[in-house]
N, C-alpha and C positions, 0 to 999 in steps of 0.2 A: 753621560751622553754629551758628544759634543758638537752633535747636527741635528735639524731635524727637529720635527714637534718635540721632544722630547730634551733640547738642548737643554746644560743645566739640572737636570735631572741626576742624584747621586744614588747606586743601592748596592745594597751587598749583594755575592754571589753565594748562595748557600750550597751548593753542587753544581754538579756538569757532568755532561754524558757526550764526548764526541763532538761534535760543533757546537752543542746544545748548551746556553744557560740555563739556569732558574735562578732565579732572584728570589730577595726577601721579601719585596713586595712589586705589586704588577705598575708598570709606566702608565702615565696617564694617557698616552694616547700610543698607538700601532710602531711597531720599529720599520722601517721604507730598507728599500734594501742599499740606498747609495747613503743612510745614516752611518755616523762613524762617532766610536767613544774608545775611552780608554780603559786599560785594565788594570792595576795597582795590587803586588803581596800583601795578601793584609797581615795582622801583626796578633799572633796568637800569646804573648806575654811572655815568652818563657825567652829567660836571656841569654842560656849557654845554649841552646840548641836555633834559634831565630838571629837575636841580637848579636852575637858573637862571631857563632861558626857561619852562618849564614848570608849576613849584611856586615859583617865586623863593625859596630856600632853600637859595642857593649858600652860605650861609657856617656851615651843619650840616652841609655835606660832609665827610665826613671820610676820604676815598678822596686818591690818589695821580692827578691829571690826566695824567700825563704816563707813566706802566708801560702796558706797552704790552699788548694783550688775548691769552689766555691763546691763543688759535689763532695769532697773528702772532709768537709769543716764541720760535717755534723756528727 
């Protein structure tokens, strides 16, 4: 958030439906309608389909291409 009761305030966006966020967790206080923030890709780990083809910024990578995702490791 970069207005507003709320300035300084950072959260993930977990979905969205049409103008609609939901966030990962609720603002401390009410969003006013002349408040204004910013939006940012976030970054899902995987560097040939994100870091590469996407942002071409495969060689800031700094992850492990080949550990495999934390649901398949068991």
């Amino acid at each position: 958030m970069l207005t507003g009761a709320n300035s300084g305030q950072v959260r993930t966006i977990r979905a969205h439906s049409g103008d609609v966020l939901f966030l990962s967790h609720t603002l401390p206080f009410g969003v006013g309608s002349a408040d204004t923030f910013s939006l940012y890709p976030g970054c899902r780990k995987r560097l040939d389909e994100d870091c590469v083809a996407k942002y071409d910024n495969g060689p800031n990578h700094l992850g492990f291409k080949w550990i495999p995702k934390a649901e398949s490791a068991f």
